[in-house]
Backbone as XML, in Angstrom:
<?xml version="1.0"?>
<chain id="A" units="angstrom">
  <residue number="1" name="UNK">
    <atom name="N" x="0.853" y="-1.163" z="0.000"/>
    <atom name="CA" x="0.000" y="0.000" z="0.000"/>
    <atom name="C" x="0.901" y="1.228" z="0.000"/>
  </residue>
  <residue number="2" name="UNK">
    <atom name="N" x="0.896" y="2.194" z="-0.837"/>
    <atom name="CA" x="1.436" y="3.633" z="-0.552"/>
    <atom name="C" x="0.269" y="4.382" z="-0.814"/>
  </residue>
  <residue number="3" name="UNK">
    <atom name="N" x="1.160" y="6.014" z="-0.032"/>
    <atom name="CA" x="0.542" y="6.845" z="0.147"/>
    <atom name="C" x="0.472" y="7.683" z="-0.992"/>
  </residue>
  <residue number="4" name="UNK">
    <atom name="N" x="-0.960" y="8.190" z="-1.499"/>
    <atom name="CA" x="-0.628" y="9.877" z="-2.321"/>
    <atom name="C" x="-1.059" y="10.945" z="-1.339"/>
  </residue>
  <residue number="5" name="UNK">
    <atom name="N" x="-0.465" y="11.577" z="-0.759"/>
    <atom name="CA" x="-1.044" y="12.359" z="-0.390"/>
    <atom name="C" x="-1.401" y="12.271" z="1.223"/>
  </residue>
  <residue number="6" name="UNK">
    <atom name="N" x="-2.858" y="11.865" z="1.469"/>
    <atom name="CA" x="-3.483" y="11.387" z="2.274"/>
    <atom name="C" x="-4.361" y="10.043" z="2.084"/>
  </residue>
  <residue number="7" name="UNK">
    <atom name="N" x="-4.238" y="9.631" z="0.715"/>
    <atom name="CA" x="-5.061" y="8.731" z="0.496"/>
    <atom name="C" x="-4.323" y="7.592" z="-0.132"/>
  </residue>
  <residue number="8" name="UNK">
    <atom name="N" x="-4.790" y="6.598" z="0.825"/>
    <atom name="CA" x="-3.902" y="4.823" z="0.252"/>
    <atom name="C" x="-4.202" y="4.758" z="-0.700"/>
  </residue>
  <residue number="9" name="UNK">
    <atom name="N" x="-3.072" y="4.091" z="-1.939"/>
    <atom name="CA" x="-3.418" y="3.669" z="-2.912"/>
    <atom name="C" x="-2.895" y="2.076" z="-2.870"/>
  </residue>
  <residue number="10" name="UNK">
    <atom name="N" x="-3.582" y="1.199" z="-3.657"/>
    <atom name="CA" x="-3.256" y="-0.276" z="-3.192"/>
    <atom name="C" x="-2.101" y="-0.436" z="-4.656"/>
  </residue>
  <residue number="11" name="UNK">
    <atom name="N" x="-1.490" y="-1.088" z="-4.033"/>
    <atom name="CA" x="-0.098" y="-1.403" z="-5.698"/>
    <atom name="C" x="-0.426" y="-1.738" z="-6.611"/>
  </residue>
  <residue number="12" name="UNK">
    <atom name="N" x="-1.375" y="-2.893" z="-6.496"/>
    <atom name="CA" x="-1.747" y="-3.592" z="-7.761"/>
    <atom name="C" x="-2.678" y="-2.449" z="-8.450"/>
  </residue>
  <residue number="13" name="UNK">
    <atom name="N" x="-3.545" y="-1.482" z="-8.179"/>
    <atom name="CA" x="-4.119" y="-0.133" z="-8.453"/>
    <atom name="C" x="-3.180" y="0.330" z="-9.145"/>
  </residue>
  <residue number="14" name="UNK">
    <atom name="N" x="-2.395" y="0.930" z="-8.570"/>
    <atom name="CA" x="-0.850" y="1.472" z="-8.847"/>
    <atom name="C" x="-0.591" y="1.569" z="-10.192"/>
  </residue>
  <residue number="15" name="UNK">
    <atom name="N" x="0.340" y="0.001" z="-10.564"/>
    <atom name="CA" x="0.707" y="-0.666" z="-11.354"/>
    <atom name="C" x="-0.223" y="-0.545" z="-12.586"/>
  </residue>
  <residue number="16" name="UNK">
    <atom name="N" x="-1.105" y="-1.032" z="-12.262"/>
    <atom name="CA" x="-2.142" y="-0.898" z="-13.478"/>
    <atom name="C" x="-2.772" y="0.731" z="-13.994"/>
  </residue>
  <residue number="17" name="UNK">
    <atom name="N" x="-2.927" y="1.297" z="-13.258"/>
    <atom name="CA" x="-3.194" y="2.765" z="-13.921"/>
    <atom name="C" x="-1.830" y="2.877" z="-14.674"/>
  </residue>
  <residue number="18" name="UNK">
    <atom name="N" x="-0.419" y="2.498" z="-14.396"/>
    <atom name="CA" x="0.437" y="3.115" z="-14.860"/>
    <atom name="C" x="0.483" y="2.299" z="-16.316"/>
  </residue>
  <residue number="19" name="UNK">
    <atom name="N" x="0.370" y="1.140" z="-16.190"/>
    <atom name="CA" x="0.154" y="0.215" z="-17.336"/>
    <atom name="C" x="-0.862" y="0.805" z="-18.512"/>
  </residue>
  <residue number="20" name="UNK">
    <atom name="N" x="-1.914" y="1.198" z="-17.802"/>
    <atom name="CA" x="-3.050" y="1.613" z="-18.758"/>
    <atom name="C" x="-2.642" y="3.177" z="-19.022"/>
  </residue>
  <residue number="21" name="UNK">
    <atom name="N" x="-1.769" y="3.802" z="-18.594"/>
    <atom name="CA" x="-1.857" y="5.636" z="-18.775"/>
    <atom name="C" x="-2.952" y="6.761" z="-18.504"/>
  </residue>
  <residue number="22" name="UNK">
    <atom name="N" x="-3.412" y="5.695" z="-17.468"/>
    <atom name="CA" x="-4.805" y="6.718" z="-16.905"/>
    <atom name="C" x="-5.692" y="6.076" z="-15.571"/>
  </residue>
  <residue number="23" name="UNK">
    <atom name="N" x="-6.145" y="7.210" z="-14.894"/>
    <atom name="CA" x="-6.546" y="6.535" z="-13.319"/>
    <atom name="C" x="-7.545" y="5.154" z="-13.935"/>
  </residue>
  <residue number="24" name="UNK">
    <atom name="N" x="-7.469" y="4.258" z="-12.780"/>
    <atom name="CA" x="-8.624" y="3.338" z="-12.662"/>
    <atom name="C" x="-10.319" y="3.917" z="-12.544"/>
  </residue>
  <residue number="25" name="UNK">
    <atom name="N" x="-11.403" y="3.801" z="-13.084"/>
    <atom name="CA" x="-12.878" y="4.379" z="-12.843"/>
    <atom name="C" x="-12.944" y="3.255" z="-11.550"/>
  </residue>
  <residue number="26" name="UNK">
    <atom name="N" x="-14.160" y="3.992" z="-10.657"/>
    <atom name="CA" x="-14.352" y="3.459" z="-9.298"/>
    <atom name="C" x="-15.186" y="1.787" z="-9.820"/>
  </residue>
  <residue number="27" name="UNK">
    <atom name="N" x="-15.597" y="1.515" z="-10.722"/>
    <atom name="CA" x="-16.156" y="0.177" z="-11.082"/>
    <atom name="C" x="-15.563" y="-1.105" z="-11.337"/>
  </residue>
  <residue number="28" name="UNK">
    <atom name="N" x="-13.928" y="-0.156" z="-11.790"/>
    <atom name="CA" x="-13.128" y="-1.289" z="-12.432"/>
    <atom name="C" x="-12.094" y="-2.071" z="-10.974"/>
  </residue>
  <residue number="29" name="UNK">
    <atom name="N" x="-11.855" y="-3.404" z="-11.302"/>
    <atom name="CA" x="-11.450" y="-4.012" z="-10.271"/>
    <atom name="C" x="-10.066" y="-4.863" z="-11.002"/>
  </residue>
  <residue number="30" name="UNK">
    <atom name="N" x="-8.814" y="-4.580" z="-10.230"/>
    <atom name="CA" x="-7.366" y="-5.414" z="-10.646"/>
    <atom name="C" x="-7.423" y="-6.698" z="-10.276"/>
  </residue>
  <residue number="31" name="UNK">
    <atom name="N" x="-7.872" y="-7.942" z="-10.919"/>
    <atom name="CA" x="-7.966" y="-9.067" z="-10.742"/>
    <atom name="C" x="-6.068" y="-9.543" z="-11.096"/>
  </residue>
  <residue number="32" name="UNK">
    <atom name="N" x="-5.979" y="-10.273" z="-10.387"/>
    <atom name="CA" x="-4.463" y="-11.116" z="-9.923"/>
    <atom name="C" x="-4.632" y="-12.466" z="-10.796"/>
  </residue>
  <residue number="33" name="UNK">
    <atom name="N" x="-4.033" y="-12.485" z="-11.656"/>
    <atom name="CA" x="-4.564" y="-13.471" z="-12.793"/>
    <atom name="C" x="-3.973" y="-15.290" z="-12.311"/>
  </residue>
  <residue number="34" name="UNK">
    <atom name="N" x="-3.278" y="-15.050" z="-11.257"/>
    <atom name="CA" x="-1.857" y="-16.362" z="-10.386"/>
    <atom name="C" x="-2.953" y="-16.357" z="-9.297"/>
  </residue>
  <residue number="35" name="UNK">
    <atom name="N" x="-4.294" y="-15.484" z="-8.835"/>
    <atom name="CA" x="-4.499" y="-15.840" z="-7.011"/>
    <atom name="C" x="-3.649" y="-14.975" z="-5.892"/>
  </residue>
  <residue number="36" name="UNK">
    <atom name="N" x="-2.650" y="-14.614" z="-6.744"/>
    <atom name="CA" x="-1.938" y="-14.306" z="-5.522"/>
    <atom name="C" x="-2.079" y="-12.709" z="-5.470"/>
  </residue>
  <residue number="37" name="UNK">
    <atom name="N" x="-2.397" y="-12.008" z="-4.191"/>
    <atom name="CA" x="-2.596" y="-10.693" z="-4.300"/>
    <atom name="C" x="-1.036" y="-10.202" z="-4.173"/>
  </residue>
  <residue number="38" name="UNK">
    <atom name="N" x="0.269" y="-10.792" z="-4.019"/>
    <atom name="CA" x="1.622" y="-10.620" z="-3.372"/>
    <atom name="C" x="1.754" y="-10.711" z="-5.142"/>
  </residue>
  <residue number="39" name="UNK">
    <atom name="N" x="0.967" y="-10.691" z="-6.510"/>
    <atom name="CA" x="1.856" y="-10.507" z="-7.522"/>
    <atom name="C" x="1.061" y="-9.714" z="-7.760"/>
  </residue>
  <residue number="40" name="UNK">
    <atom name="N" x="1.624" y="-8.250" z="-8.081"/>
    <atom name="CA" x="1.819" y="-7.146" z="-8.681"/>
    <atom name="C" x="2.474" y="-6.587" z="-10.040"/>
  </residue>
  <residue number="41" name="UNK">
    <atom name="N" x="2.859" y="-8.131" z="-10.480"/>
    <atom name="CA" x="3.518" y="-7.701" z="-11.835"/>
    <atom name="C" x="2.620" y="-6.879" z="-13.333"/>
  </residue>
  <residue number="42" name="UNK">
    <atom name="N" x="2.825" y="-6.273" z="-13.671"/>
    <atom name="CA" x="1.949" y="-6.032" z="-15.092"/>
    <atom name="C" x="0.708" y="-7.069" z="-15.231"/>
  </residue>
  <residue number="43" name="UNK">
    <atom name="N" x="1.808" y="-7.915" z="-15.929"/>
    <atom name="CA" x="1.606" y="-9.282" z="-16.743"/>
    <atom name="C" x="0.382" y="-10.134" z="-15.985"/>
  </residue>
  <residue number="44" name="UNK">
    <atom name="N" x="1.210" y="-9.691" z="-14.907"/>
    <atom name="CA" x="-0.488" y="-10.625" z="-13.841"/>
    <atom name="C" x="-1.426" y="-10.113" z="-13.151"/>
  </residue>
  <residue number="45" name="UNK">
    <atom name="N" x="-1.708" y="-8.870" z="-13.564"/>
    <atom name="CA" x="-2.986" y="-8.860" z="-13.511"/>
    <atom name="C" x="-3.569" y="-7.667" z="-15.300"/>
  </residue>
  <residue number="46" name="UNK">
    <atom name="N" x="-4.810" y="-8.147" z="-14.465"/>
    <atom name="CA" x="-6.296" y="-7.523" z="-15.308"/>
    <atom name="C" x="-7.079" y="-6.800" z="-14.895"/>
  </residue>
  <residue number="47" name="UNK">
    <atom name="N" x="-7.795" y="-5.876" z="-15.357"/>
    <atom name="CA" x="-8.749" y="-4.894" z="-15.209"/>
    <atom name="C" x="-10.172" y="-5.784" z="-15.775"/>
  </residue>
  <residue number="48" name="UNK">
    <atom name="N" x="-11.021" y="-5.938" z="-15.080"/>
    <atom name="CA" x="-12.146" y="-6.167" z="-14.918"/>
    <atom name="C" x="-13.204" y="-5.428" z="-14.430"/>
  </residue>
  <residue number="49" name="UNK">
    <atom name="N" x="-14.680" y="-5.187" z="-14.614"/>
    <atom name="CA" x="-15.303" y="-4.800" z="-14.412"/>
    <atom name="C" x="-16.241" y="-5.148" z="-13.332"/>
  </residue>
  <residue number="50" name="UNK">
    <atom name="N" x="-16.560" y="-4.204" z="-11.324"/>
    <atom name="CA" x="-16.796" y="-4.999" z="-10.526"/>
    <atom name="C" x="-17.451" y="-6.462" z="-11.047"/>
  </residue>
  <residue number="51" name="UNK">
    <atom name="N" x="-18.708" y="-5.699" z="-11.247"/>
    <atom name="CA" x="-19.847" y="-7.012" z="-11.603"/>
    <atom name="C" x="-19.231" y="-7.867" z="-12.063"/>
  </residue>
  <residue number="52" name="UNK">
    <atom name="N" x="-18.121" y="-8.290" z="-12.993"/>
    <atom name="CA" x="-17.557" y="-9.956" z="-13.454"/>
    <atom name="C" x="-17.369" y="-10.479" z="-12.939"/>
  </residue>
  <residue number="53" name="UNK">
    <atom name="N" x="-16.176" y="-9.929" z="-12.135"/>
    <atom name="CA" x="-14.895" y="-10.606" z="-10.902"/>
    <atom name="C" x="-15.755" y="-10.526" z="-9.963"/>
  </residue>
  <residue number="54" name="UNK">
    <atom name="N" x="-16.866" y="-10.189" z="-9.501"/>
    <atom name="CA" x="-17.244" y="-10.525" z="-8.387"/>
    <atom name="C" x="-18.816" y="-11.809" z="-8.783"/>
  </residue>
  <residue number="55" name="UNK">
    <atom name="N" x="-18.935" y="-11.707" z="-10.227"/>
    <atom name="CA" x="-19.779" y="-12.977" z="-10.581"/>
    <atom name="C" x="-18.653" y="-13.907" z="-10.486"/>
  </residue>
  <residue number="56" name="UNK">
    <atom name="N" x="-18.016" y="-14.225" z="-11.280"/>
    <atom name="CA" x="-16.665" y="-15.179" z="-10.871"/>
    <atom name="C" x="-16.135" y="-15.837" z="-10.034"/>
  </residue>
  <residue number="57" name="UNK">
    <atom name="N" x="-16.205" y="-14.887" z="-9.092"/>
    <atom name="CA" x="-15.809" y="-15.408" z="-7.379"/>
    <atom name="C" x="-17.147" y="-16.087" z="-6.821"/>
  </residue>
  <residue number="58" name="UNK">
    <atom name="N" x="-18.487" y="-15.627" z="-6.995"/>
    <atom name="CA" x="-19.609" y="-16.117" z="-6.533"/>
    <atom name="C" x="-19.598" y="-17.501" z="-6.934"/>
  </residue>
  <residue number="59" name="UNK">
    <atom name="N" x="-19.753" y="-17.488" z="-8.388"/>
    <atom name="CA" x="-19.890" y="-19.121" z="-9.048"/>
    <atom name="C" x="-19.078" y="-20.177" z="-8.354"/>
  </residue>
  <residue number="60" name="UNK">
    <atom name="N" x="-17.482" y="-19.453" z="-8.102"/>
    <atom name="CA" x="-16.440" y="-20.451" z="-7.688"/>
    <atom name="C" x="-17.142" y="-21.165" z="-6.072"/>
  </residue>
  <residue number="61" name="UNK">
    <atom name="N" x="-17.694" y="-20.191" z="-5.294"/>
    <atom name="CA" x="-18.165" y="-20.319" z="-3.798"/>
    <atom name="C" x="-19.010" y="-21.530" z="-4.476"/>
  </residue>
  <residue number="62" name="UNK">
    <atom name="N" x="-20.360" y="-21.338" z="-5.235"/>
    <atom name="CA" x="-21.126" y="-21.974" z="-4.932"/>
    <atom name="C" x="-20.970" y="-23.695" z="-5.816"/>
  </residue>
  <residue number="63" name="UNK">
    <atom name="N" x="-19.834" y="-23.671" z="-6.763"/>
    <atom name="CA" x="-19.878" y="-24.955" z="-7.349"/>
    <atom name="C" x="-18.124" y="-25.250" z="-7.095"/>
  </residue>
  <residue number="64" name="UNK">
    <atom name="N" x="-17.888" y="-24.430" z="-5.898"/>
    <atom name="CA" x="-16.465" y="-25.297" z="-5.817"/>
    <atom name="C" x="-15.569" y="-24.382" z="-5.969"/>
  </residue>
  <residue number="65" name="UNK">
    <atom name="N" x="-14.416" y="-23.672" z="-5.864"/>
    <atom name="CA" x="-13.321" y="-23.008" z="-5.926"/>
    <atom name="C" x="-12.965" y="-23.282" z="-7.282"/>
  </residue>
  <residue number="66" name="UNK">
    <atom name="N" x="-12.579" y="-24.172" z="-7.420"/>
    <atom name="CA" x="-12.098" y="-24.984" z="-8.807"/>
    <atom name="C" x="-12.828" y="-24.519" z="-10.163"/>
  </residue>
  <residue number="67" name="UNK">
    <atom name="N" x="-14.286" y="-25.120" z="-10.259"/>
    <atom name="CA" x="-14.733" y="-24.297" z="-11.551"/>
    <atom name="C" x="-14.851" y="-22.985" z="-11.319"/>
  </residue>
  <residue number="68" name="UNK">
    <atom name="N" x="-15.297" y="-22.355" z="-10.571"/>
    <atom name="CA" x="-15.209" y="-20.873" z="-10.096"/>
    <atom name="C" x="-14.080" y="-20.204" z="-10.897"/>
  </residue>
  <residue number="69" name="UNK">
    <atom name="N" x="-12.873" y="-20.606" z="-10.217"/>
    <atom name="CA" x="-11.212" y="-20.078" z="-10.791"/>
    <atom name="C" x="-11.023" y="-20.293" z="-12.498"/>
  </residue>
  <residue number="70" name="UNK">
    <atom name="N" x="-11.457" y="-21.233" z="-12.736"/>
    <atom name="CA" x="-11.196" y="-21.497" z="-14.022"/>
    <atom name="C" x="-12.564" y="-21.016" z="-15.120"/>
  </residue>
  <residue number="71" name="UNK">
    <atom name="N" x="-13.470" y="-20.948" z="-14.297"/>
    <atom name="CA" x="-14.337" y="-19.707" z="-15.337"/>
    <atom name="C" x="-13.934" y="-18.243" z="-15.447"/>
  </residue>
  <residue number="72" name="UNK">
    <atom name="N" x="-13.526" y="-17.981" z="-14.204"/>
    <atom name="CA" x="-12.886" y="-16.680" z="-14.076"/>
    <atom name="C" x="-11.934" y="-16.600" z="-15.313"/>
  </residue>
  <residue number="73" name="UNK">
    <atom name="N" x="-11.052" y="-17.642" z="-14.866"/>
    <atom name="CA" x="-10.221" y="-17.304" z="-16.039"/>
    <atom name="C" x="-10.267" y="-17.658" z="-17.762"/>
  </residue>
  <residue number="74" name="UNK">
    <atom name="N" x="-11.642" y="-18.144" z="-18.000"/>
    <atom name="CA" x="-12.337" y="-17.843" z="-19.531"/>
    <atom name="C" x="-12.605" y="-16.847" z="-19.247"/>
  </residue>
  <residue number="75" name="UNK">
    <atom name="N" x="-13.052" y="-16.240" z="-19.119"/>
    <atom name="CA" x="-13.531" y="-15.000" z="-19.230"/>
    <atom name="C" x="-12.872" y="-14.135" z="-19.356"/>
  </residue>
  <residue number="76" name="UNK">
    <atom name="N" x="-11.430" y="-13.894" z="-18.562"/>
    <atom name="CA" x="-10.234" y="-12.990" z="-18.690"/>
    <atom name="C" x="-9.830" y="-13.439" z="-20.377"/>
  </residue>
  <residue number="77" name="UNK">
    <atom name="N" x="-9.698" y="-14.582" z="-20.305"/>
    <atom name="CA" x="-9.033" y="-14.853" z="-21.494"/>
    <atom name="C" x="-10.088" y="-14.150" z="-23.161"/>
  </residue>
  <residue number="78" name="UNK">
    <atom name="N" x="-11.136" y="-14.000" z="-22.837"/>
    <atom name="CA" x="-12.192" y="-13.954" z="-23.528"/>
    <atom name="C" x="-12.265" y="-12.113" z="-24.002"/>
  </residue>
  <residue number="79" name="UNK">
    <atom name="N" x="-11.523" y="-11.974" z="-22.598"/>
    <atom name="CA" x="-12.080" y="-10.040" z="-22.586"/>
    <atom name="C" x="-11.014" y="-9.491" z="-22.673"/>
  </residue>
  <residue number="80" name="UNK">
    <atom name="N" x="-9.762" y="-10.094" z="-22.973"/>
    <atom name="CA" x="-8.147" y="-9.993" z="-23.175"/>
    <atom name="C" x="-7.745" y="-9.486" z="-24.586"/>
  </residue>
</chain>
């Protein structure tokens, strides 16, 4: 987490506005394409829109982690 100012900004946020050349909109969400929130690289993550990544994560809860994760990631692959 760093600071601007007075206000936290989270890295993976960070990273990706700088990637894209312009702030994040409050809807869009940095999905970690590995699971792991400790990778911050470019490459691993994605900009998603709340409503996906958080349909994504729902599905995974209710039929298992497993298909959950791996629909998630059609879909990245799909909107890539």
């Amino acid at each position: 987490m760093f600071y601007a100012g007075r206000t936290k900004v989270r890295e993976h946020r960070m990273v990706m506005e700088q990637k894209l050349g312009r702030p994040l909109f409050p809807y869009e969400v940095v999905h970690h394409i590995n699971g792991s929130k400790a990778g911050n690289r470019p490459e691993n993550l994605r900009v998603l829109i709340r409503q996906k990544h958080n349909s994504g994560y729902a599905f995974g809860y209710q039929e298992g982690f497993e298909a959950g994760y791996n629909k998630a990631k059609e879909e990245i692959n799909v909107m890539s």
